[in-house]
C-alpha positions in Angstrom: -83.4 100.1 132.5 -79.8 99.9 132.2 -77.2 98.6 134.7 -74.1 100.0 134.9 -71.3 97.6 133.7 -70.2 95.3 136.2 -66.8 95.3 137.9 -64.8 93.2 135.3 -66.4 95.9 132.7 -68.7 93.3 131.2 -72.6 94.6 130.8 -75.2 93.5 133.2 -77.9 91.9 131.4 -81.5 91.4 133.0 -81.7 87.5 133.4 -85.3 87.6 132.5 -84.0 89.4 129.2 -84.2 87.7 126.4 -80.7 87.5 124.2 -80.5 89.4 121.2 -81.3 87.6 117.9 -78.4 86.3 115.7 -78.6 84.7 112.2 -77.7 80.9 111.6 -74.6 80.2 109.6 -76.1 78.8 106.0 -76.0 75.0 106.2 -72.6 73.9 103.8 -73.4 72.7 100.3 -72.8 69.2 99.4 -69.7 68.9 97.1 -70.2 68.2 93.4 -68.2 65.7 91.5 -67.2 67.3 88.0 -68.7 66.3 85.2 -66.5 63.3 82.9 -64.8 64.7 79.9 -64.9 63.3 76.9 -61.2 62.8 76.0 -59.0 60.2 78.7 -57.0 63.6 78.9 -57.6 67.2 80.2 -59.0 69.3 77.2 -56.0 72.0 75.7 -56.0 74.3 73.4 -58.0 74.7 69.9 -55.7 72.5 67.7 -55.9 73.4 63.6 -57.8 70.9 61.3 -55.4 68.5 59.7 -54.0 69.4 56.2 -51.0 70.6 54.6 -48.4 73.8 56.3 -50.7 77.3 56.0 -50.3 78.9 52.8 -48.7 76.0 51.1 -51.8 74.1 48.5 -51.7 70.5 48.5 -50.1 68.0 45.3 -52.4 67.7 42.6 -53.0 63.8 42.5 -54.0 63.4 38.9 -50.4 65.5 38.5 -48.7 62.5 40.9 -50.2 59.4 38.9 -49.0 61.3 35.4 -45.6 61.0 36.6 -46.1 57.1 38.2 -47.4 56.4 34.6 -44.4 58.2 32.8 -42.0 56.6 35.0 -43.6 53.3 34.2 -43.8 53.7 29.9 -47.6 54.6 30.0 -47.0 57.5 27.6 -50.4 58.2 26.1 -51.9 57.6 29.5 -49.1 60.2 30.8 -50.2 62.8 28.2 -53.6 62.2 28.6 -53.4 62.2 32.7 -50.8 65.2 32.4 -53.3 67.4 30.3 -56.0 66.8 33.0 -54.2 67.3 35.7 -52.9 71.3 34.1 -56.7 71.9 33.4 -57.1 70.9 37.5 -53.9 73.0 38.7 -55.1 76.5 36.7 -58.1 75.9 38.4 -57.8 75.0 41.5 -54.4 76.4 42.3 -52.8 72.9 43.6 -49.1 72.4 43.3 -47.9 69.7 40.6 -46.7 71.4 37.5 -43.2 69.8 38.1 -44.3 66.5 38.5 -46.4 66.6 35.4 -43.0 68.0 33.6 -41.3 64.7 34.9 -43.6 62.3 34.2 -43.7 63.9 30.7 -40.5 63.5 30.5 -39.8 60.0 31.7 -42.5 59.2 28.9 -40.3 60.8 26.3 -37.3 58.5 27.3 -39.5 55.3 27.4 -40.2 56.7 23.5 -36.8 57.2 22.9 -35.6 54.3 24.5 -38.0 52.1 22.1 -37.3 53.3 18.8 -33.9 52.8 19.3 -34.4 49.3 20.2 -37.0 48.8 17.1 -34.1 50.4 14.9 -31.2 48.2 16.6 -33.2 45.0 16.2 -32.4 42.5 13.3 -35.6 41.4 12.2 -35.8 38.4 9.7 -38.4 39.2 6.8 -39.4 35.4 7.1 -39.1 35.2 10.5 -42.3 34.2 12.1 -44.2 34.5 8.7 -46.5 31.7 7.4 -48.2 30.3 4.5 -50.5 34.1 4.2 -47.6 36.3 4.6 -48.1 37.0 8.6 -45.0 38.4 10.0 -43.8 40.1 13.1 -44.4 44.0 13.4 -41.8 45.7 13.3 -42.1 50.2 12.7 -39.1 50.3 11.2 -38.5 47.7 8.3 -34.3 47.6 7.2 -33.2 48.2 3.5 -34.3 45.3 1.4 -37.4 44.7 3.9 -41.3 44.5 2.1 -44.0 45.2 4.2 -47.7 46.1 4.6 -49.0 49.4 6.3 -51.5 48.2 8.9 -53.4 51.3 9.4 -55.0 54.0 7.6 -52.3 55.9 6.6 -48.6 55.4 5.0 -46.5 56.2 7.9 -48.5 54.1 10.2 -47.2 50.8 12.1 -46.0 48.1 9.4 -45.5 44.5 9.0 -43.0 42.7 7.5 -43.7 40.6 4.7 -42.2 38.0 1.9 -41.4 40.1 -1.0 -42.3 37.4 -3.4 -46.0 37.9 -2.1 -48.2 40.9 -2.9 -47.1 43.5 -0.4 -47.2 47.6 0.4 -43.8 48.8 -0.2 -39.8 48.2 -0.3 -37.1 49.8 1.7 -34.8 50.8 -0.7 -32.2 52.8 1.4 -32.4 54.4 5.4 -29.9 57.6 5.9 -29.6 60.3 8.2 -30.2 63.7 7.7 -27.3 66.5 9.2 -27.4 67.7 12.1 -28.7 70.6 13.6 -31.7 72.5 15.2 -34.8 71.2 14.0 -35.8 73.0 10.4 -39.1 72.3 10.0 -41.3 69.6 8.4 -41.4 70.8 5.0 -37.7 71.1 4.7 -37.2 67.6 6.5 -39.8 66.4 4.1 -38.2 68.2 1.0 -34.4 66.9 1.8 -35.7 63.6 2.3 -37.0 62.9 -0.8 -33.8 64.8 -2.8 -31.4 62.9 -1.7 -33.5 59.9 -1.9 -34.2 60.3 -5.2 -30.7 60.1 -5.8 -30.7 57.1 -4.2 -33.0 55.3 -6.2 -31.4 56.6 -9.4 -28.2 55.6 -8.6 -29.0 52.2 -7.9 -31.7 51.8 -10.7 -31.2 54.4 -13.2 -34.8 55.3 -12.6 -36.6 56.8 -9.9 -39.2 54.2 -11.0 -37.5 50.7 -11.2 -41.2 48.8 -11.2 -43.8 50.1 -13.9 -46.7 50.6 -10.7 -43.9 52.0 -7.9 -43.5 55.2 -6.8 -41.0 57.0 -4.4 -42.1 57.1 -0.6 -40.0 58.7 2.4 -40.5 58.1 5.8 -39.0 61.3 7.9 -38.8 62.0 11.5 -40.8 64.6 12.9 -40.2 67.1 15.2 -40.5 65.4 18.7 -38.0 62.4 16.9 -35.5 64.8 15.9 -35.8 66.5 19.6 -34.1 63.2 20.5 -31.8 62.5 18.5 -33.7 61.1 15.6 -32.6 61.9 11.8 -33.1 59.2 10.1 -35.1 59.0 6.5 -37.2 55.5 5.3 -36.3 55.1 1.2 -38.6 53.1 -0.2 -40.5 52.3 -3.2 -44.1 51.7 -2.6 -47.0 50.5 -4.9 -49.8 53.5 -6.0 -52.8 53.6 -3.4 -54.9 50.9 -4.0 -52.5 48.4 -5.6 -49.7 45.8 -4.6 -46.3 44.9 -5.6 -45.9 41.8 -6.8 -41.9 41.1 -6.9 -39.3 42.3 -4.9 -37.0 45.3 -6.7 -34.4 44.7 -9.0 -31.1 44.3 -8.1 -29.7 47.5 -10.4 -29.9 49.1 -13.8 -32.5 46.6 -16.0 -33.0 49.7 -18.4 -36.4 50.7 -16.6 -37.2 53.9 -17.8 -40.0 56.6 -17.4 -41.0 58.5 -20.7 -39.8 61.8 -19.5 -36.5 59.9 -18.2 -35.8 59.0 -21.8 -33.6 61.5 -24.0 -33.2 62.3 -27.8 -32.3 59.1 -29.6 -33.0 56.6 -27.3 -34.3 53.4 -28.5 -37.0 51.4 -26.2 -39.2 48.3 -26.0 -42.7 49.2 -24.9 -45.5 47.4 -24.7 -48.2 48.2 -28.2 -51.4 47.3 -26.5 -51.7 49.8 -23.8 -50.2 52.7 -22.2 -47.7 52.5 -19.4 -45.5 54.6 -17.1 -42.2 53.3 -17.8 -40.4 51.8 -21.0 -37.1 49.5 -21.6 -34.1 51.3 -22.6 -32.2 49.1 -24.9 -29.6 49.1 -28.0 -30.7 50.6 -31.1 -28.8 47.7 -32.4 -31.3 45.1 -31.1 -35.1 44.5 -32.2 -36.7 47.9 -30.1 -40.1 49.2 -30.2 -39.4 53.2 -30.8 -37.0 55.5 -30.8 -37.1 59.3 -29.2 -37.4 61.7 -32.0 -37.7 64.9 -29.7 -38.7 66.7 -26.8 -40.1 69.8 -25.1 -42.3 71.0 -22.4 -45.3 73.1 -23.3 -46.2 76.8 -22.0 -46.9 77.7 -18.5 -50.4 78.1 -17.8 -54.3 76.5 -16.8 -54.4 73.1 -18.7 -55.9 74.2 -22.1 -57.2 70.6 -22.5 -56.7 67.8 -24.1 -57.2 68.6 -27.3 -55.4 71.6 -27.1 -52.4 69.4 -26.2 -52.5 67.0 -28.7 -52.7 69.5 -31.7 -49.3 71.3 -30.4 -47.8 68.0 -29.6 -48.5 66.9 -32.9 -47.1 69.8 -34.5 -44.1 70.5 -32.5 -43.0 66.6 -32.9 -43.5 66.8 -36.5 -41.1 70.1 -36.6 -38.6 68.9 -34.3 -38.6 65.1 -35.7 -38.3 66.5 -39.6 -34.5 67.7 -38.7 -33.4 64.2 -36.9 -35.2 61.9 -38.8 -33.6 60.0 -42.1 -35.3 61.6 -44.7 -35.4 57.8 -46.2 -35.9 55.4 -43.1 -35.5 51.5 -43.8 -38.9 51.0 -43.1 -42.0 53.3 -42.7 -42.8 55.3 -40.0 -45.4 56.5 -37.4 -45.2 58.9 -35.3 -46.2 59.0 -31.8 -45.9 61.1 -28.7 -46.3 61.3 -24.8 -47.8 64.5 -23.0 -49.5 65.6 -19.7 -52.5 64.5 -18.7 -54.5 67.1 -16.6 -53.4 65.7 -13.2 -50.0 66.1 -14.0 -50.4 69.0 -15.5 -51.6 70.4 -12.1 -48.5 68.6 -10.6 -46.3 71.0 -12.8 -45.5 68.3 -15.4 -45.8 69.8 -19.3 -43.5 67.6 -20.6 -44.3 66.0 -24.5 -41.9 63.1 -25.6 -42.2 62.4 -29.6 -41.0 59.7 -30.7 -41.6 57.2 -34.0 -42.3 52.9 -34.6 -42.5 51.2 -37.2 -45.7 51.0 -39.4 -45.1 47.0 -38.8 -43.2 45.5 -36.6 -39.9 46.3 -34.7 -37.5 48.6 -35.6 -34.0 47.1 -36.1 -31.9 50.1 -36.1 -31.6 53.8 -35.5 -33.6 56.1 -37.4 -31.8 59.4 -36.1 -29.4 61.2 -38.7 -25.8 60.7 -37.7 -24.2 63.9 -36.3 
């Protein structure tokens, strides 16, 4: 039953009632220590991966040690390294290009830099040379230099030698082409052997001053003209195969080639076999033959040899019959020179006639006076 409140307003509760149920406060949980982290420091944000700036692809390195290897003088490792490393940048889209360009370059200095040393230097032919003809190397011999080609071909590295000892070649004469922008390698190649041509024949009289010498140029090329490079290599050099002997006259001895010889002209030649060149001499003085006339035979396919003789044999006998003293001192033969097949090809159709004596030397001109 219920009590009215009591005079301070408070409830009257039954002492024998029991007090109404409450709920126990949950027990507190045991604090818990945070785990250790990894790092001595609190973890921040996501960092980015190491590398290079975004959007900006890394050096090449094969491009880096092309231009360590140009700057050094490595030039064939540069180009080799430099070619590599362009194959590697197309693909891979890697940054370089301009150090391959400088190490190219440097290379091209180091180049530049050593032929004009090799060219400056003033090598000895003897110098360093023993009893088997060993010399320095040298690429460049000077004028009045012999020397051996050491590799397969003629404008290869070279090595001086003695010219009393069988050797390669001569330098007969260096000179510089004009400058200019660069013309191309048949027209470097063509001006070099004109004007050395007329080198040879002013100093000889012959563009063939030894009877197994022929004309040889060394030219630049294009990447030696790029720099600065115009000189030309004169020299007379033995046919492929063979050796010179001697060194090169010292001017005119008369040397001659057949076609070199005009109408009138008296020579000493040997009787017992053919040759390329001849002895110019007075027809005053014991001489071998003399020039009775010449021509040069149609254009055409080499009509054999043969062919060549029979109008050799007639046109000489024509030409000679209005030159010759209709009463010579002594009797005559009469002889002539014409193209073989090879220099037929070459563009060569030249026939020299000329006459000897039926025994012995000639003694005097044969040729009418004019």
């Amino acid at each position: 039953m219920t009590m009215p409140p009591d005079g301070d307003g408070s409830p009257w509760v039954n002492p024998g009632d029991a007090p109404p149920p409450q709920s126990a406060p949950p027990p507190a949980a045991a604090p818990v220590a945070p785990a250790p982290h990894p790092y001595p420091y609190p973890p921040g944000p996501a960092m980015p991966p190491p590398g290079p700036p975004s959007g900006r692809p890394p050096n090449n390195r094969l491009a880096v040690v092309a231009l360590v290897t140009g700057l050094v003088g490595l030039g064939f490792i540069t180009v080799f390294l430099a070619v590599a490393a362009f194959r590697q940048i197309k693909q891979s889209g890697e940054r370089g290009r301009g150090l391959i360009v400088g190490g190219l370059a440097a290379a091209v200095v180091w180049l530049a830099i050593g032929i004009s040393v090799a060219a400056a230097t003033d090598w000895d032919p003897d110098a360093g040379s023993d009893d088997s003809g060993q010399s320095a190397f040298q690429l460049y011999p000077k004028t009045g230099q012999c020397f051996d080609w050491t590799g397969e071909e003629r404008d290869a590295s070279t090595r001086i030698m003695r010219c009393d000892r069988l050797h390669d070649a001569e330098v007969v004469a260096v000179f510089s082409l004009e400058k200019g922008p660069w013309p191309g390698e048949g027209k470097v190649s063509a001006r070099g052997l004109t004007e050395c041509e007329q080198r040879v024949r002013q100093r000889f009289g012959t563009t063939t001053p030894l009877e197994h010498g022929e004309i040889f140029t060394l030219y630049p090329r294009r990447l030696g003209w790029k720099i600065g490079d115009r000189r030309v290599h004169c020299m007379i050099a033995a046919a492929v195969g063979d050796k010179l002997d001697r060194p090169l006259p010292k001017g005119d001895l008369g040397l001659r080639t057949w076609d070199e010889l005009g109408i009138g002209d008296c020579f000493i030649a040997p009787r017992e076999r053919a040759t390329v060149t001849v002895k110019r001499t007075a027809c005053d003085d014991g001489h071998t033959g003399q020039v009775t006339y010449r021509f040069v035979m149609p254009a055409g396919v080499y009509p054999g040899e043969r062919t060549v003789d029979r109008a050799s044999e007639k046109r000489c006998d024509r030409g000679a019959a209005g030159l010759v003293m209709k009463r010579p001192p002594v009797p005559l033969e009469y002889w002539w020179v014409g193209p073989s097949e090879e220099s037929w090809t070459g563009g060569d159709r030249r026939v020299v006639c000329y006459v000897t004596a039926d025994q012995g030397d000639l003694t005097r001109s044969v040729i009418r006076p004019r």
